[in-house]
C-alpha positions as CSV (number, residue, x, y, z in Angstrom):
1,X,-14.4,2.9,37.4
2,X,-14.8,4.0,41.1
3,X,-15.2,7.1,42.5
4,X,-11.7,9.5,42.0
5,X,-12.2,11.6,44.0
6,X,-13.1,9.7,47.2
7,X,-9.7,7.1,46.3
8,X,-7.7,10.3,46.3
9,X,-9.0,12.4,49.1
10,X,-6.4,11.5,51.4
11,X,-4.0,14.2,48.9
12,X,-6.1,16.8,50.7
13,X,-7.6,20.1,48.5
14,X,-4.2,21.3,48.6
15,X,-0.5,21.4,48.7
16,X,2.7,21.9,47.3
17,X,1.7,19.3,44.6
18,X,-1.3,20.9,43.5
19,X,-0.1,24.7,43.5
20,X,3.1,23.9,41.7
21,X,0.9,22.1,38.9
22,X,-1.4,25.0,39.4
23,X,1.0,27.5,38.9
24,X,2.9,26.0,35.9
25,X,-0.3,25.0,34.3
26,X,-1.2,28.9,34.1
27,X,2.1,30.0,32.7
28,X,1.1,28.1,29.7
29,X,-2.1,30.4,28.9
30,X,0.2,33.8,28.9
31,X,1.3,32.9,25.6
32,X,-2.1,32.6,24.4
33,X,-3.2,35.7,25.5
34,X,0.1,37.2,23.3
35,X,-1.2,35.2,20.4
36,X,-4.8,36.1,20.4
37,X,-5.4,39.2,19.3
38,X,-2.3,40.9,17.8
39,X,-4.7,41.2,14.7
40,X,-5.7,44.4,16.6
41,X,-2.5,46.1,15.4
42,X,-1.1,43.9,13.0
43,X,-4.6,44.1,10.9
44,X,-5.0,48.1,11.7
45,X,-5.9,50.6,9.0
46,X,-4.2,54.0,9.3
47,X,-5.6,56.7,8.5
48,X,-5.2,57.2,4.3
49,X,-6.2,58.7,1.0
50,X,-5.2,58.5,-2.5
51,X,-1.6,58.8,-3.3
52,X,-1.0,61.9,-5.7
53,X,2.0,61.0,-8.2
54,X,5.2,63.2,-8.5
55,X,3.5,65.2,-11.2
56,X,3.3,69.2,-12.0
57,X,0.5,70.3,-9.8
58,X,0.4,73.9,-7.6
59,X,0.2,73.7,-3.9
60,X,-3.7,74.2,-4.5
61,X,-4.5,71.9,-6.5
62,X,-2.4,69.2,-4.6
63,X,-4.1,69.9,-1.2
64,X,-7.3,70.4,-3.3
65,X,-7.4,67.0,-5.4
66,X,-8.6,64.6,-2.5
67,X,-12.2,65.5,-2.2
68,X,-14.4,65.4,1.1
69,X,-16.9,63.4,2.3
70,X,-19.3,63.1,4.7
71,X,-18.8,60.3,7.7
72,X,-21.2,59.8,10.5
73,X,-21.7,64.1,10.6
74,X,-18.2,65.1,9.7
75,X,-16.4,66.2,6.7
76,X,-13.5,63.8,6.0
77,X,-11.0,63.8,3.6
78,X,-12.3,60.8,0.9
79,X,-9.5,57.8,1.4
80,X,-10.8,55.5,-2.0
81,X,-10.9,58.4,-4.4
82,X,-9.5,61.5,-6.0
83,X,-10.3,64.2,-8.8
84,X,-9.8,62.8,-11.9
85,X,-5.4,62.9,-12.5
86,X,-5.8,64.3,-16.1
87,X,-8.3,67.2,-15.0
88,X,-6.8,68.7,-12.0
89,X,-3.5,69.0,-14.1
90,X,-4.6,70.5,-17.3
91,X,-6.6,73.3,-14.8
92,X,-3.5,73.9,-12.8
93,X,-1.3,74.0,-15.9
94,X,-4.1,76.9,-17.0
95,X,-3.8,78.9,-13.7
96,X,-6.9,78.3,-12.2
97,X,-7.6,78.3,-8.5
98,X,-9.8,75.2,-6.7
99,X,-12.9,76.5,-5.0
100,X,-12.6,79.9,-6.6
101,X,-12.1,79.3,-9.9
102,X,-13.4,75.9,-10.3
103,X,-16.3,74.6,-8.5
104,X,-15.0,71.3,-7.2
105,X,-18.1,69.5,-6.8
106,X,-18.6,69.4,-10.6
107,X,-15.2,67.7,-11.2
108,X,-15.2,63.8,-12.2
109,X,-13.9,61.0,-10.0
110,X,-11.2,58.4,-10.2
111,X,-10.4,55.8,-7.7
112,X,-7.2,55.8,-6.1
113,X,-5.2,54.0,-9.2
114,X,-1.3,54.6,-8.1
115,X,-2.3,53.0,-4.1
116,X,-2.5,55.0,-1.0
117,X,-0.7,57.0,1.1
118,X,-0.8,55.7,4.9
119,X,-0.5,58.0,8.0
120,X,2.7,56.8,9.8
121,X,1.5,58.6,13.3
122,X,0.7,55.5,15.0
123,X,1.9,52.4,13.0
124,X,4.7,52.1,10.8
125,X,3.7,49.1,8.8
126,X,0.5,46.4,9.3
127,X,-0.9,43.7,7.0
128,X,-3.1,46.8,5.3
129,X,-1.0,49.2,4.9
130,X,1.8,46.2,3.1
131,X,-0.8,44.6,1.0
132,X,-3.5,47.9,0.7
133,X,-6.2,46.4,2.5
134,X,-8.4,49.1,2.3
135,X,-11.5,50.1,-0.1
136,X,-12.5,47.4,-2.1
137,X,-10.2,45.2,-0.5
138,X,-11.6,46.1,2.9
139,X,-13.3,42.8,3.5
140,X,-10.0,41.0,3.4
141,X,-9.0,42.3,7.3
142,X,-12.2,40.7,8.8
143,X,-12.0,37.8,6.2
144,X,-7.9,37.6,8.0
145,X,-9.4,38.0,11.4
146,X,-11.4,34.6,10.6
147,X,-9.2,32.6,9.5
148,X,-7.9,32.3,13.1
149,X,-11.2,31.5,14.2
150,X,-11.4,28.9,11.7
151,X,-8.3,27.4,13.0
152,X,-10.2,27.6,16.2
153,X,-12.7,26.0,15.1
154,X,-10.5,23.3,13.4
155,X,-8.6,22.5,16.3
156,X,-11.6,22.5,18.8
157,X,-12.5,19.3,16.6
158,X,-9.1,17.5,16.4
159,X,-7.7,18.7,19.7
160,X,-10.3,16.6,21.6
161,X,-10.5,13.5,19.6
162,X,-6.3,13.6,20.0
163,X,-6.0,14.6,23.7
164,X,-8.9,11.5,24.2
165,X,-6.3,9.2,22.5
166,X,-2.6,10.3,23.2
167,X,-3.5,12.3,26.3
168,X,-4.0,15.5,28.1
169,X,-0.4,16.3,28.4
170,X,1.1,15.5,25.0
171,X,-1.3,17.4,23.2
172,X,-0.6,20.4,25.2
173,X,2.9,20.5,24.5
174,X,2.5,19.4,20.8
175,X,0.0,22.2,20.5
176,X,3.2,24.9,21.7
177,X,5.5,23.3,19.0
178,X,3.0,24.2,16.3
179,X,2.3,27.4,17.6
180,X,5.6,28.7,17.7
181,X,6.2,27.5,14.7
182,X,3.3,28.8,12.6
183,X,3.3,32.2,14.5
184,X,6.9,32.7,13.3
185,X,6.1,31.6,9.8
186,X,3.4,34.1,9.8
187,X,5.6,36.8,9.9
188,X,8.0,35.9,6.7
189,X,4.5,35.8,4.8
190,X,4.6,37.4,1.4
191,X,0.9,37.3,0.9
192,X,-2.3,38.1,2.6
193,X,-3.4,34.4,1.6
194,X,-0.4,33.2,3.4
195,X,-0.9,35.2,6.1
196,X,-4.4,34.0,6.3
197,X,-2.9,30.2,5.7
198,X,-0.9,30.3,8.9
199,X,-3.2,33.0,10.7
200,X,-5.2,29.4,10.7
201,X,-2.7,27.3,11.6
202,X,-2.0,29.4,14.5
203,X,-5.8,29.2,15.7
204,X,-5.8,26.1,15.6
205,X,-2.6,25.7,18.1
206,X,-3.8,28.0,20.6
207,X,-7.9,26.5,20.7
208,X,-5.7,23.5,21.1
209,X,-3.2,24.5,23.5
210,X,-5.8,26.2,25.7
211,X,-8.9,23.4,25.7
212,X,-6.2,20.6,26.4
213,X,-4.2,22.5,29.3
214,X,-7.6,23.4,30.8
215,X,-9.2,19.9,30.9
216,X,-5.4,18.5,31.9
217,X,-5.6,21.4,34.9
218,X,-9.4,20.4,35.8
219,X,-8.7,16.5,35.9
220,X,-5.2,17.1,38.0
221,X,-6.4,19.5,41.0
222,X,-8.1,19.1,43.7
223,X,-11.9,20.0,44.2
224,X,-11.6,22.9,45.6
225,X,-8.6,24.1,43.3
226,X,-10.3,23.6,40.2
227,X,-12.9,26.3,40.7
228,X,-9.8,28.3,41.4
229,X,-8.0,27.4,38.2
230,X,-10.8,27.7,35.8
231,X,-11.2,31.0,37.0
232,X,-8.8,33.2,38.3
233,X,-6.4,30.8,37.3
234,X,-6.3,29.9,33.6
235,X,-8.3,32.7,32.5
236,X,-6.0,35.6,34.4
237,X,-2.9,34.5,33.4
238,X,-4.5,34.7,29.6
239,X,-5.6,37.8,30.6
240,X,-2.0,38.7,31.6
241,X,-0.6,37.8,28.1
242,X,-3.8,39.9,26.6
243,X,-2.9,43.2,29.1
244,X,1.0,43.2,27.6
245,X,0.4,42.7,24.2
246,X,-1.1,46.4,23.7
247,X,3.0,47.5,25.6
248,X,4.8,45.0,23.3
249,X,2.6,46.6,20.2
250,X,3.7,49.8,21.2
251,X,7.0,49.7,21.2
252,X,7.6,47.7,17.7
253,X,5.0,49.6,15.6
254,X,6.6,47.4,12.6
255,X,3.8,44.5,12.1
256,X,6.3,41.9,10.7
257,X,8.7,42.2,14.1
258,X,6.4,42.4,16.2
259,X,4.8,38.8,15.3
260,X,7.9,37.3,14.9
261,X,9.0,38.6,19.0
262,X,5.8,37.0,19.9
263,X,6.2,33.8,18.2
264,X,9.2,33.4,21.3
265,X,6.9,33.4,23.9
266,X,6.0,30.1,23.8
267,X,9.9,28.8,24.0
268,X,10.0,29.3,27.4
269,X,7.0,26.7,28.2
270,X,9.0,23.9,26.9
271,X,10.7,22.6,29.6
272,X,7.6,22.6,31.6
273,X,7.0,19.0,30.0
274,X,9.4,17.3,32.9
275,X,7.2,19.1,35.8
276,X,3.8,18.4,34.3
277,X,2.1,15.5,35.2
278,X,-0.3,13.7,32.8
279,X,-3.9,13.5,34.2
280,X,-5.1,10.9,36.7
281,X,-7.9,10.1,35.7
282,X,-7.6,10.4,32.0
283,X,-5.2,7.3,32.2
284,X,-7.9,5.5,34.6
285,X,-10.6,6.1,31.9
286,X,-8.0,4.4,29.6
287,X,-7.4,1.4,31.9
288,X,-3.5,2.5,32.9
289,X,-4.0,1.9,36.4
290,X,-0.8,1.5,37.5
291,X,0.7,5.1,35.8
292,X,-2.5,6.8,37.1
293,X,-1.7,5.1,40.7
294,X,2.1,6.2,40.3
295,X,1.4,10.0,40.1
296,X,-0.8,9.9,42.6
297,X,1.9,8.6,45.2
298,X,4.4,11.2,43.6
299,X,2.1,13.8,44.6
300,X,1.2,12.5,48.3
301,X,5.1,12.4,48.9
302,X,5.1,16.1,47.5
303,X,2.1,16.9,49.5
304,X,4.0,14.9,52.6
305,X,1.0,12.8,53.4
306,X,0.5,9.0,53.6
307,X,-0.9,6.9,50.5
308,X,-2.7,4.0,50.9
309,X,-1.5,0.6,50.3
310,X,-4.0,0.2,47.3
311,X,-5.3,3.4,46.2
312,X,-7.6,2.4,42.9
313,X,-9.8,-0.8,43.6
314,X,-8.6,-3.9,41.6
315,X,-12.3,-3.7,39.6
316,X,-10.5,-0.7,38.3
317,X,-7.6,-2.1,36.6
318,X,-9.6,-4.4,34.2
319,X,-9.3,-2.9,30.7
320,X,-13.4,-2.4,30.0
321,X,-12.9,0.8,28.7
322,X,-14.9,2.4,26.0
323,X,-13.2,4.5,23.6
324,X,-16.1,7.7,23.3
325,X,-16.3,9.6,19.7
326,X,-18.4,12.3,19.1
327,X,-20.8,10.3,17.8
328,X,-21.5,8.9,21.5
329,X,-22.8,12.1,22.2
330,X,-25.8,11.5,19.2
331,X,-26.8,8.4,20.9
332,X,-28.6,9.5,24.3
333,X,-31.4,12.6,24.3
334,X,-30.2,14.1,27.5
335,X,-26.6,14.3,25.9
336,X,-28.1,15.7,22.8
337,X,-30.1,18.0,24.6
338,X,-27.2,19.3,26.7
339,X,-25.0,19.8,24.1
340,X,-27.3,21.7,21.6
341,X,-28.0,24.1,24.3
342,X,-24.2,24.3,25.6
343,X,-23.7,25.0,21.4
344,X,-25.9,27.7,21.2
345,X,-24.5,29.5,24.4
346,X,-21.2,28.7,23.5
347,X,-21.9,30.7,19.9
348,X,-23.3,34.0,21.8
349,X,-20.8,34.5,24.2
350,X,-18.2,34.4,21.6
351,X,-20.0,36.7,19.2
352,X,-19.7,38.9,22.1
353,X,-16.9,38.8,23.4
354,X,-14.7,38.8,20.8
355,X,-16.9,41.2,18.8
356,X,-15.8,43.8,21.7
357,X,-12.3,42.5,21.6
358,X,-11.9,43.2,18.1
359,X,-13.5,46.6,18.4
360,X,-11.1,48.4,20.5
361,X,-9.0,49.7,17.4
362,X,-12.4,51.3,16.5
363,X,-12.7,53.0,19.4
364,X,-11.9,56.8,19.6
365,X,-8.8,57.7,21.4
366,X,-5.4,55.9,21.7
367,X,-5.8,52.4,20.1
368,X,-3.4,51.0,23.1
369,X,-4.5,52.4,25.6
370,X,-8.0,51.2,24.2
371,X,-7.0,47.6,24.4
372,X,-5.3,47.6,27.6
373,X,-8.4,49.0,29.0
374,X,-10.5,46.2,27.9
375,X,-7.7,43.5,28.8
376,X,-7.6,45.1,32.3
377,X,-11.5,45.1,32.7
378,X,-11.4,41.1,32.8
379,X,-9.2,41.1,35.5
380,X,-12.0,42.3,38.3
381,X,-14.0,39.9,36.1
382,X,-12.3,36.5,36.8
383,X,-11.7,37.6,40.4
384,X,-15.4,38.6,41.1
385,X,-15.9,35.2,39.1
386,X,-13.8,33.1,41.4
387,X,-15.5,34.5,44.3
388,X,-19.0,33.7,43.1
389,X,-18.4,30.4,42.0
390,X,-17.7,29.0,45.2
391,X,-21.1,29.6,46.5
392,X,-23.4,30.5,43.8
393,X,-25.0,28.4,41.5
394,X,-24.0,28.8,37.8
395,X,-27.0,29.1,35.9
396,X,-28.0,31.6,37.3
397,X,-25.3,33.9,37.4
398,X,-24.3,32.5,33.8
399,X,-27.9,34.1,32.7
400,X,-27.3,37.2,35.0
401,X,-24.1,38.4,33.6
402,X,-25.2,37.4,30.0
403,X,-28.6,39.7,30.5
404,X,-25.8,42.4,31.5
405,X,-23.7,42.3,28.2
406,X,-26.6,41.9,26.5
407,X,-28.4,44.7,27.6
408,X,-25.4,47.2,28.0
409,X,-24.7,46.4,24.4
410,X,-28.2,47.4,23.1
411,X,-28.0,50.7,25.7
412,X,-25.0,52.1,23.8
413,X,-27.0,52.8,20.5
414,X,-29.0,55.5,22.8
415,X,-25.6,57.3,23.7
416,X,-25.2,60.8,22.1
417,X,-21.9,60.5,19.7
418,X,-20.8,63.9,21.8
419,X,-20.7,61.5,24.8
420,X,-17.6,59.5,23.6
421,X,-16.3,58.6,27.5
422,X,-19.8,57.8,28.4
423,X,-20.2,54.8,25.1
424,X,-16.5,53.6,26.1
425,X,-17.7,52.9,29.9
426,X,-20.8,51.3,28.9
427,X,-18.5,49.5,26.4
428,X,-16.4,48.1,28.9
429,X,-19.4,47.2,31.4
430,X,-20.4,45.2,28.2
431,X,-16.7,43.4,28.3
432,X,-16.8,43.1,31.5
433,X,-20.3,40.9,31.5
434,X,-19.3,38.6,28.5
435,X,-15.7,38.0,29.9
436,X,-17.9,37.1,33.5
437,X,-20.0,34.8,30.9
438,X,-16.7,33.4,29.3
439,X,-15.3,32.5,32.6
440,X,-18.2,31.1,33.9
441,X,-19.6,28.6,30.9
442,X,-16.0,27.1,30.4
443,X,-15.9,25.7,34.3
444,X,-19.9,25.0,33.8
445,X,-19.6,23.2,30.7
446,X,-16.8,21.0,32.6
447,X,-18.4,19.9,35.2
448,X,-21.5,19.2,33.0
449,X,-19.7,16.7,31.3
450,X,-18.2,13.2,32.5
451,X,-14.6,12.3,32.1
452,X,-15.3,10.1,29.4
453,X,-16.6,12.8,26.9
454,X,-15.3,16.1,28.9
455,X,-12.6,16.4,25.8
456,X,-15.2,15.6,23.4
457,X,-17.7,17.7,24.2
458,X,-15.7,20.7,25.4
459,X,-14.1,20.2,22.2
460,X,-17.8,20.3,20.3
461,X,-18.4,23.5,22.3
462,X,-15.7,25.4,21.7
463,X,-16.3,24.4,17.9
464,X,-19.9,25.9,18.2
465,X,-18.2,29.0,20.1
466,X,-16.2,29.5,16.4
467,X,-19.1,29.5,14.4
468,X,-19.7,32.8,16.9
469,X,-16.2,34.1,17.0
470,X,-15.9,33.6,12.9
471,X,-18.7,35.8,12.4
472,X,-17.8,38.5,15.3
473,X,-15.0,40.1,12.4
474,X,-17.8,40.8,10.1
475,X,-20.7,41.6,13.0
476,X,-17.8,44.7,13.7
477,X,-17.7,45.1,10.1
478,X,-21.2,46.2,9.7
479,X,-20.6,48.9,11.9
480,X,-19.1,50.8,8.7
481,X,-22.5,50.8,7.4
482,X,-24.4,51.7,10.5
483,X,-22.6,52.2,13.6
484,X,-25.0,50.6,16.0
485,X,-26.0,47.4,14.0
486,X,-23.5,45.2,15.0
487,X,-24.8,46.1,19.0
488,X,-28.1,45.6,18.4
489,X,-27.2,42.1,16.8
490,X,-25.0,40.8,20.0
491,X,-27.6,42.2,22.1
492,X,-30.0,40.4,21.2
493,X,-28.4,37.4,20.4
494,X,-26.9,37.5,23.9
495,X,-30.4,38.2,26.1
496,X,-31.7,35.2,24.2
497,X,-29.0,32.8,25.4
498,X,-29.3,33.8,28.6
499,X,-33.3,32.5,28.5
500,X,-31.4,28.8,26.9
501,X,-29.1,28.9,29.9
502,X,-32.1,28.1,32.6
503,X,-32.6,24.3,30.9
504,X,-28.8,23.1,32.0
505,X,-28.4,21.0,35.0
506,X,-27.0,22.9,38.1
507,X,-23.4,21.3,39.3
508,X,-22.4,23.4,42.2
509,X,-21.0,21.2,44.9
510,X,-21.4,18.2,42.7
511,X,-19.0,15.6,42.1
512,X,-17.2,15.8,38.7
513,X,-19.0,12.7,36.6
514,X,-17.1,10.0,35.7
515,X,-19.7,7.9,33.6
516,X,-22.2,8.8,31.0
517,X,-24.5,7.3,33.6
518,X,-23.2,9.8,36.5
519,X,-24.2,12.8,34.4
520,X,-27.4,14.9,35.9
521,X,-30.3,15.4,33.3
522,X,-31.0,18.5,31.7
523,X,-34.1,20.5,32.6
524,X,-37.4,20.0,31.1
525,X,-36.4,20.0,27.4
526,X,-35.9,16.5,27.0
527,X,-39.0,15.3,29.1
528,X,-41.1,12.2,27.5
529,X,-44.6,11.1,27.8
530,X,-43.0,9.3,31.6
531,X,-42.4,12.7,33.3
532,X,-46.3,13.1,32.3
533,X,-47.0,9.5,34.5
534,X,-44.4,10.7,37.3
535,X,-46.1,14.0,37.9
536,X,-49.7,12.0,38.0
537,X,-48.3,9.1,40.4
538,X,-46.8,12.1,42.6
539,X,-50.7,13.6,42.7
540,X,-52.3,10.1,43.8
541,X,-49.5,8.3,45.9
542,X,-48.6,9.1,49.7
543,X,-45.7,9.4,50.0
544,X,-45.1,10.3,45.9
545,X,-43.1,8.1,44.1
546,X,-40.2,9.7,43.2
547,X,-39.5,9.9,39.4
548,X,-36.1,8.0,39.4
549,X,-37.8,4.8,39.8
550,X,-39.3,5.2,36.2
551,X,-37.4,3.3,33.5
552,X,-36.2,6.4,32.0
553,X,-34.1,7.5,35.0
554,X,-34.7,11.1,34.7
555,X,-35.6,13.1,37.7
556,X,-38.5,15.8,37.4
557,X,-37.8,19.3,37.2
558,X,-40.8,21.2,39.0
């Protein structure tokens, strides 16, 4: 296969053909940021204590029966236990008075064995409050909250093996069906493992949804457009869907409606299927020529500019096309090297980013306000993102920006609790450097990869970035044992990726690889007892023979 982006130069880097695909392309990710993270509010615990039964108890002893406990400094009321039932009645039936009478501290303990009362200030109804998640059931929310990143993780793997095969395009729209589908199904559940059953299936749509439109967007555009759409592009417009959930949650506080209104955002992407086209080059790797060539033409007559005669050499039409598997990827060391390190950064970014996404019901203060907040501090993000990309290279700001989530997140353990405004600024700085990170590795990781194996091994990344994202829920979860543990773990988790990071090959102002052979060589990991002969022939030889004429075809990195 030739070079695509020479045969199609004469399109230009722009156009009405490539902002109307850019444009409807984008409207597709709103839904996704909808669908993300409604768990915030759906999966919120209210505050709650024991419920007290209608039984004959004096105003004392019924304000008196739920002890107090102490929770990081400050006396709460306790919200998985009670004075014993039997007790407090027979000493209120007797006349005495709690705390002046009676020495409470001496009384004997029940848990809360009629359910819980629920504070209805801020939510009238979630998942907990329905199916009393709390207490000894507490590990059931972040257990919930995983299950969607198990269906991301599920339809990382299937999504790229079935956009490889049926295409770019149909597994984006197939991806919206199921998604709308599952998401509404979700809300008539009548169990948490229900819940949990299509929580999974609507993972797996979205992961779907979103890898597939973003690889269809990177293969359509031009050059310059794609940094563009990556960017401020795909990930904005998720970030628009992410800034109006917290609006939407407010105003239905009932957790049932308020999935079931989101499951209808997705309707209107539907007839978007006659004005997207399929991808290029995805039907050159696959030897459809002739389609591939008939796109192209539609979108120089929308662009208003003059196609060749013979756009695609006819070398290109023969049908010697491999069909990749992820197996492909096993088979060469600089491939396996690559992707092992795209896993690992893949995993920390995640941990961090959606650790901090999940957090902001834990925050103190309103718990929408809270979320729009962090929505709306990606939005400088991707545009700061946008602008660097053009010019800078991407390891190194992919390391920067990691080094400054990382090290915000291990700053905030150092933050007086009095100092509440203070942890939720460095909190957001900490957002603000793993949504930089997010934006940054998805476009990098793209352009890494050739055509070929781009689904693939996006695909295997984002798979690896579940393993992170499944584990966030419970890294948060810690934090009810000791507040600062779960920042200390994505700390240091985070400034270590950043070190992995400096091995990838640089791609700014390269080509997009077609080939398996076009792809650049990672950095220094994968060197062999050759490099060791190119770097003595480049001491003794005038001029120094240059290390790409050594049978393994990798350059040196100095």
């Amino acid at each position: 296969m030739g070079d695509y982006d020479d045969d199609t130069a004469f399109l230009g880097q722009s156009g009405p053909y490539f902002w109307t695909t850019f444009f409807l392309l984008n409207v597709v990710f709103v839904s996704t940021g909808f669908n993300g993270l409604y768990i915030v509010f759906v999966g919120a615990a209210p505050k709650h204590h024991c419920l007290i039964p209608d039984i004959n108890l004096t105003e004392e002893w019924r304000d008196a029966i739920i002890p107090f406990t102490t929770v990081d400094g400050e006396e709460v009321q306790s919200q998985c236990s009670r004075y014993k039932i039997d007790v407090v009645r027979n000493l209120s039936a007797q006349g005495y008075i709690p705390g002046r009478d009676v020495n409470l501290t001496t009384l004997e303990q029940e848990g809360c064995l009629d359910g819980w009362n629920y504070s209805k200030e801020i939510y009238q109804s979630t998942i907990v409050t329905e199916w009393d998640l709390v207490c000894d059931n507490q590990w059931k929310v972040p257990f919930a909250s995983s299950s969607l990143f198990v269906g991301y993780l599920v339809g990382s793997l299937v999504s790229g093996q079935l956009s490889d095969r049926f295409g770019r395009k149909k597994v984006v729209f197939m991806s919206l069906g199921v998604q709308c589908l599952s998401v509404l199904l979700q809300s008539f559940s009548h169990s948490w493992r229900m819940f949990c059953i299509m929580y999974l299936w609507v993972g797996a749509s979205q992961i779907s949804l979103y890898i597939s439109a973003f690889v269809l967007g990177t293969e359509v555009l031009s050059k310059t457009m794609r940094v563009l759409f990556t960017t401020l592009g795909a990930f904005l417009f998720y970030c628009i869907g992410y800034m109006t959930l917290p609006w939407i949650a407010y105003g239905i506080r009932e957790w049932r409606t308020l999935v079931a209104v989101l499951s209808t955002t997705s309707l209107i992407n539907f007839p978007l299927w006659w004005f997207i086209p399929e991808s290029p080059r995805w039907l050159m790797a696959q030897g459809r020529v002739k389609e591939a060539e008939a796109i192209v033409r539609e979108a120089a007559s929308k662009n208003k500019v003059q196609a060749p005669p013979v756009i695609f050499k006819e070398s290109e039409e023969l049908p010697l096309f491999k069909t990749y598997t992820m197996l492909d990827i096993l088979k060469s060391k600089n491939l396996r090297c690559i992707t092992l390190m795209c896993l690992l950064l893949w995993m920390a970014i995640n941990i961090g980013y959606f650790g901090l996404s999940l957090n902001t019901s834990n925050l103190s203060g309103n718990p929408f306000v809270n979320c729009f907040l962090s929505a709306t501090t990606e939005v400088p993000a991707y545009i700061v993102s946008t602008w660097l990309l053009k010019t800078c290279p991407r390891r190194v700001l992919l390391s920067l920006f990691l080094i400054i989530g990382g090290g915000v997140l291990l700053l905030i353990q150092f933050i007086p609790d009095t100092l509440h405004n203070v942890a939720l600024a460095l909190e957001m700085t900490g957002k603000f450097g793993f949504t930089m990170a997010f934006s940054i590795v998805y476009i990098y990781t793209a352009e890494i990869y050739p055509t070929v194996l781009r689904n693939i091994g996006m695909g295997m990344c984002s798979s690896a970035a579940r393993v992170g994202s499944i584990t966030a829920p419970y890294v948060i979860f810690l934090g009810t044992y000791n507040k600062v543990l779960p920042y200390i773990l994505m700390g240091s988790l985070t400034i270590a990726s950043s070190v992995v990071n400096l091995f990838l090959p640089e791609t700014l102002h390269k080509d997009l690889p077609e080939t398996v052979e076009q792809m650049q060589k990672c950095q220094g990991l994968c060197s062999g007892p050759k490099k060791k002969k190119c770097i003595t022939n480049a001491a003794v030889v005038n001029p120094p023979i240059p290390c790409e004429a050594h049978s393994d075809g990798q350059a040196l990195s100095l």
